[in-house]
C-alpha positions in Angstrom: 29.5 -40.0 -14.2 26.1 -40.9 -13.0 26.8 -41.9 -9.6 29.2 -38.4 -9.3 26.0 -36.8 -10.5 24.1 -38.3 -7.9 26.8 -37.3 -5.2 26.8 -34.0 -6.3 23.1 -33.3 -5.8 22.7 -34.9 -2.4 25.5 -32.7 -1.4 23.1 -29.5 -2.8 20.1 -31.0 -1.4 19.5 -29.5 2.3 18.4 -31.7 4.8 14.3 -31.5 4.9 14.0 -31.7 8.8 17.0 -28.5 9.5 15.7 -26.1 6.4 12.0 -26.8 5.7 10.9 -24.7 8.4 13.9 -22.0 8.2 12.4 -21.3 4.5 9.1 -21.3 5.3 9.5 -19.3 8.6 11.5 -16.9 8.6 10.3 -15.1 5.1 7.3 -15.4 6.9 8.8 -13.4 10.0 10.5 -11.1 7.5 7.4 -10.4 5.7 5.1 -9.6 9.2 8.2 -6.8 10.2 8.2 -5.4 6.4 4.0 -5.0 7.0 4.9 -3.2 10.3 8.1 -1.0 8.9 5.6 0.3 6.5 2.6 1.0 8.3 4.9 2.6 11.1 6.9 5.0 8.0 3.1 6.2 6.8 2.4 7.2 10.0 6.1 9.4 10.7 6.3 12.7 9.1 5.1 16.3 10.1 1.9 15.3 9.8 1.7 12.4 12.4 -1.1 9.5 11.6 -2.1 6.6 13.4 -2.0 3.3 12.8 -5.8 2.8 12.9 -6.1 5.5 10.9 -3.9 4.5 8.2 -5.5 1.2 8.0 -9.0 2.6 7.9 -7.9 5.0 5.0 -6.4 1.4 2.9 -9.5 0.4 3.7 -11.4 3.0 2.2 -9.6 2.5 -0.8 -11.3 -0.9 -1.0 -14.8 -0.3 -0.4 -14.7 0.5 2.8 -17.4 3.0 4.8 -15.1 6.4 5.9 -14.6 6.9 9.6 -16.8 10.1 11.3 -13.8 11.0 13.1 -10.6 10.5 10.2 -9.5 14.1 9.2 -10.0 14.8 6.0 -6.2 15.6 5.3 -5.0 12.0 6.0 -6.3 10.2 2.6 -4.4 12.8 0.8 -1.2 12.5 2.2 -1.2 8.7 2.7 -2.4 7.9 -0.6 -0.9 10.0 -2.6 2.7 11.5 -0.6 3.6 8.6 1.8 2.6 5.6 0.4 4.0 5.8 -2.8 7.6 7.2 -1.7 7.8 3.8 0.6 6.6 1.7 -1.3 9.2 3.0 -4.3 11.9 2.3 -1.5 11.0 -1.4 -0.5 10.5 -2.3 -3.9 13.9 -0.7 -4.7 15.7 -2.6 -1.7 14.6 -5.5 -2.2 15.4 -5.6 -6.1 19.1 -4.3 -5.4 19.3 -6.6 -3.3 18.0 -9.8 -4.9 20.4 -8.8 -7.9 23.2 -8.5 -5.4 22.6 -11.9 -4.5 22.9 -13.5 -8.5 26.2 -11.0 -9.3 28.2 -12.3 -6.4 27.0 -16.1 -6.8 27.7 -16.2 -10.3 30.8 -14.1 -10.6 31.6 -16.1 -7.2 33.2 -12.5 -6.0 31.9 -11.4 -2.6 32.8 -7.8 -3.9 29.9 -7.8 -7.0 27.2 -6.0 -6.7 24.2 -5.0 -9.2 27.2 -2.0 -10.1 29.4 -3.8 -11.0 28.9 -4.0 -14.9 28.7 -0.5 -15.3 25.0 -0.5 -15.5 24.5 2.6 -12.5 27.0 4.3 -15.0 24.9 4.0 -17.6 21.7 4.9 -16.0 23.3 8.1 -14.9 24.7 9.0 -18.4 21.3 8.6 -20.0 19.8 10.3 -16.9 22.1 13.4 -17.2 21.9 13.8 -20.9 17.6 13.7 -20.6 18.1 16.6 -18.2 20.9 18.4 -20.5 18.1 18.6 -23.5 15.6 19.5 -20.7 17.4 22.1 -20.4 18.2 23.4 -23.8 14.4 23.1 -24.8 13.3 19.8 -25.2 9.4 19.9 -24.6 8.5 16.0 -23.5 7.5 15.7 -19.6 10.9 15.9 -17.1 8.9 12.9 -14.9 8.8 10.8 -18.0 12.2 11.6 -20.4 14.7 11.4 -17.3 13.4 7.5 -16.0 13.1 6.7 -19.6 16.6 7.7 -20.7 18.0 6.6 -17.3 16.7 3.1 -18.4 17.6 3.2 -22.0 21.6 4.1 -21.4 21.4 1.3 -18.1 20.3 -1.1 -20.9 22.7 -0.3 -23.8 25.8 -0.3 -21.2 24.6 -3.7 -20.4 24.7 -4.8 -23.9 28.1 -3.1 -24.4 29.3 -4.5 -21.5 28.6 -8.1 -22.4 29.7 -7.7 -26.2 33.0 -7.0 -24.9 33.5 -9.4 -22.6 32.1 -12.9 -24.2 33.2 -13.5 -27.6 31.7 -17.0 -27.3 29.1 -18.1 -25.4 31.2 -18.9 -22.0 30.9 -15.9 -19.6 34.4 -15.1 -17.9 33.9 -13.1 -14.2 37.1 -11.2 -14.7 36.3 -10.5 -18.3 32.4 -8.8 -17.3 34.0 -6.9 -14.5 37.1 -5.8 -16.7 34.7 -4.2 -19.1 32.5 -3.0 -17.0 35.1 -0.9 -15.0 36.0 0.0 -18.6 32.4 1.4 -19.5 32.3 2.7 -16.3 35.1 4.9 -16.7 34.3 6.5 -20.3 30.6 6.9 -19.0 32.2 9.4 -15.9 33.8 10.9 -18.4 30.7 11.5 -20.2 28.8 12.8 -17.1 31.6 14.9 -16.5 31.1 16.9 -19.8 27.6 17.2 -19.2 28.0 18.7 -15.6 30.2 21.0 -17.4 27.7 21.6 -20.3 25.0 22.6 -18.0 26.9 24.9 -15.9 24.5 26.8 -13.6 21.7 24.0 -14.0 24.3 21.2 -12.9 22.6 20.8 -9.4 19.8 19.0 -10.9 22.5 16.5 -12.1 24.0 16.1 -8.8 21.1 15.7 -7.2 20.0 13.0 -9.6 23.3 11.0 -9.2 23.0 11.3 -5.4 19.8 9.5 -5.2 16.3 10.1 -3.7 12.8 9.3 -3.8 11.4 12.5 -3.3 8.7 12.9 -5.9 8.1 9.2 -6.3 4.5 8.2 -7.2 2.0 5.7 -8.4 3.1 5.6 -11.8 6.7 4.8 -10.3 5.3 1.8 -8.2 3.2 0.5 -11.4 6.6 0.4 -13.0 8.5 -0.9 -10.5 6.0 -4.1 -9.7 5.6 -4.7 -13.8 9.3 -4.9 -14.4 10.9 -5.7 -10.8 8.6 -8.6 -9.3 8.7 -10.7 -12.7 12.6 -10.3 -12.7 12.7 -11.6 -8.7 10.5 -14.1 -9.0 12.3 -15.5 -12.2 15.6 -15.3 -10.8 14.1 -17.3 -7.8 13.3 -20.1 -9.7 16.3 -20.4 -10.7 18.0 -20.8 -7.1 18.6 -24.6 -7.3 20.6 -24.3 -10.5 22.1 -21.0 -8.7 23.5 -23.5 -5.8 24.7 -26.1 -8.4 26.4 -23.4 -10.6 28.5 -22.4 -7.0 30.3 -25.8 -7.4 32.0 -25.1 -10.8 31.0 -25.5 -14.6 31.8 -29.1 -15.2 29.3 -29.9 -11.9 26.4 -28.0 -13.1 27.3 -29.7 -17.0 27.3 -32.5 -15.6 24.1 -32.5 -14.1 22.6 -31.1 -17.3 22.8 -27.2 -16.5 23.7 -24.9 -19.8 26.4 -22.7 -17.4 27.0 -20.2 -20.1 23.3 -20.0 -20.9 21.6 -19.3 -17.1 24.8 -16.9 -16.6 23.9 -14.4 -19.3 20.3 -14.8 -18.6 20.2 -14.1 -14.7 22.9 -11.7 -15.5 20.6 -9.9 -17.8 17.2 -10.3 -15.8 18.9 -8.7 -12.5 20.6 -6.0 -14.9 17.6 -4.9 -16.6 15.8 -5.0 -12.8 18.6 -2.6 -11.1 18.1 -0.4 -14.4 14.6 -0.2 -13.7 15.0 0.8 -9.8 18.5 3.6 -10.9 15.1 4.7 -13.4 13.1 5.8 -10.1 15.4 6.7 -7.3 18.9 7.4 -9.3 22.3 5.9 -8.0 21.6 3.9 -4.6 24.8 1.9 -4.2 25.8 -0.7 -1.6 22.2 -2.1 -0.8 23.1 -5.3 -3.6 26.5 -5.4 -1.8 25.9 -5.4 2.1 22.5 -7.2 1.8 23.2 -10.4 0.7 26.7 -10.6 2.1 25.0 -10.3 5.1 22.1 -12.6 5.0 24.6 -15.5 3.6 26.5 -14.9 6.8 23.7 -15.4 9.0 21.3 -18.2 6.7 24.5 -19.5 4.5 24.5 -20.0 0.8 21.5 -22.0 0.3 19.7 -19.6 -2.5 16.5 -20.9 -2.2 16.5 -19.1 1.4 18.7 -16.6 0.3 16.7 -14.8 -2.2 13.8 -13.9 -0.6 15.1 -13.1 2.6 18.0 -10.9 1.1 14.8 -9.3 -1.2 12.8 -9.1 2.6 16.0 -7.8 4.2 16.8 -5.2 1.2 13.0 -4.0 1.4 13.4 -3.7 5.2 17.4 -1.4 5.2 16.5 0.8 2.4 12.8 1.7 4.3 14.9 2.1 7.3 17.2 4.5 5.2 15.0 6.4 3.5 12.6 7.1 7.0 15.4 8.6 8.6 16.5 10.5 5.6 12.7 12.2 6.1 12.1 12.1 9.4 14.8 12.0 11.9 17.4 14.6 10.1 16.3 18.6 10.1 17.0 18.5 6.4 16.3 15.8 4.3 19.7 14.1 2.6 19.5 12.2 -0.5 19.4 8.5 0.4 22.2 7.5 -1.9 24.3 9.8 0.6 23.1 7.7 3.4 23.3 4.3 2.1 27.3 5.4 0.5 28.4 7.0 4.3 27.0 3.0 5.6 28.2 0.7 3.0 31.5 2.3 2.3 33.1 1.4 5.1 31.6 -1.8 4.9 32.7 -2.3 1.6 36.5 -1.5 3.0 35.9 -4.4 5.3 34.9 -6.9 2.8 38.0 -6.4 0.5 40.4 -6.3 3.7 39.2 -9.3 4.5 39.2 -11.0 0.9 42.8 -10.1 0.5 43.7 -11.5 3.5 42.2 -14.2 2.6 44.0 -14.7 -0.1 47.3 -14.5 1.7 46.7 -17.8 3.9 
């Protein structure tokens, strides 16, 4: 057993002269063109900014003397329109797609994705429902009830989802996505009452289900780094038992790895972080699905260089998205629209090629 052990993790191990550099590099590289996406979105909009302005007006922010010549506008509508909105959208990207990258290694299902329990079902149900009482009188702030409720039915569809499916300890794939397609369907059902509750208010609804970040702010970022970052950087730490777990239960048992134990907690960590990004921006589908499939074409399975770069690579699509969504288009369309019309197709491709797969 011991020498088996030992096989097994030299197998895992990559070799030090190939991937050291890769995994130090190329994050690196990733991270530089993230810098740039987001200096270049600050400066696109009606209003078009510099470069040099838009560093000196960060600057400012720490200390910094203001420039004679800056207009006084600019502070205004970096700080406190653009900055925020982009800022919401990397964070969400890159979140989506790190939990992309932990549902299709542990359910070992290149179709997964951060949807697939059910959990943008139930953020949508407790997001419509907020928005139904807004509209029959309830008196608390719409900014703060609708991310809150979002969060709360995300949350409790998680725990339904995982009471169903695990009645011991030992996860099954087919049994979480069985009930989550289960949840899924009764929480439709649910939203479909309330689009038919609110009647002449149900655009609002629509809307919300549709995605967007228009409206985003500082309080949204705060949110997003408190509950999003911790989740990342925990489910990164966990990429060497991530690789092991890819080789079966009795291989990561018998290199001392509880299976059942780091599958409903990665499970629940990048659950809990796509509820807190459906919170902000509403239903953004396909990012956790085309992200990581693609980055594990390109880098392979090796989650140690996966994760970050998918999180890079998620931050980088969904700022692409969501730029061209405001920018390029003479009306702006709700990103989830956008990112649905891209990965749908995409999607198609995946399962063709799965089943035929299959067939061989």
């Amino acid at each position: 057993m011991t020498a088996k052990a030992s096989s097994d993790h030299t197998q895992l191990s990559p070799r030090s002269g190939r991937r050291l550099p890769v995994r130090l590099i190329l994050p690196l590289l990733l991270t530089a063109l993230l810098a740039v996406q987001i200096v270049s979105a600050t400066g696109l909009g009606y209003i078009k900014i510099d470069p040099a302005d838009i560093v000196s007006v960060l600057l400012m922010q720490l200390g910094a003397a203001v420039p004679a010549d800056l207009t006084p506008s600019f502070p205004f509508v970096i700080m406190e329109v653009r900055l925020p909105r982009i800022l919401c959208a990397a964070l969400v990207g890159g979140s989506l797609a790190v939990a992309g990258c932990v549902f299709q290694s542990l359910l070992q299902n290149p179709l997964a994705d951060p949807y697939t329990l059910g959990i943008s079902s139930g953020a949508a149900f407790g997001a419509s429902l907020a928005i139904l009482l807004l509209m029959f009188g309830l008196t608390l702030p719409g900014s703060l009830i609708i991310p809150l409720f979002a969060f709360i039915g995300a949350v409790l569809t998680l725990f339904v989802v995982f009471s169903l499916s695990s009645p011991s300890t030992r996860l099954s794939s087919n049994s979480l996505i069985l009930s989550g397609i289960i949840v899924s369907a009764i929480l439709s059902a649910g939203i479909s009452l309330i689009k038919f509750l609110a009647d002449e208010q149900v655009n609002a609804i629509i809307f919300w289900l549709m995605g967007s970040f228009i409206g985003t702010g500082w309080a949204d970022v705060s949110m997003l780094l408190v509950l999003v970052l911790p989740s990342c950087l925990l489910i990164g730490g966990h990429a060497r038992e991530l690789d092991i777990m890819s080789f079966g239960d009795r291989t990561a048992d018998s290199l001392g790895i509880d299976s059942p134990a780091v599958r409903k907690r990665l499970l629940v960590v990048a659950s809990l972080a796509t509820a807190a990004c459906v919170s902000v921006s509403g239903i953004i589908g396909f990012i956790g699905l085309i992200v990581p499939h693609f980055v594990r074409m390109a880098l392979g399975p090796d989650n140690r260089l996966l994760i970050p770069c998918s999180f890079l690579c998620g931050a980088i699509l969904l700022l692409l998205a969501d730029t061209v969504t405001r920018v390029m288009l003479p009306t702006e369309l709700p990103i989830g629209v956008l990112t649905a019309l891209i990965g749908g197709p995409f999607f198609c491709y995946i399962f063709r090629r799965t089943q035929l797969a299959r067939w061989r």
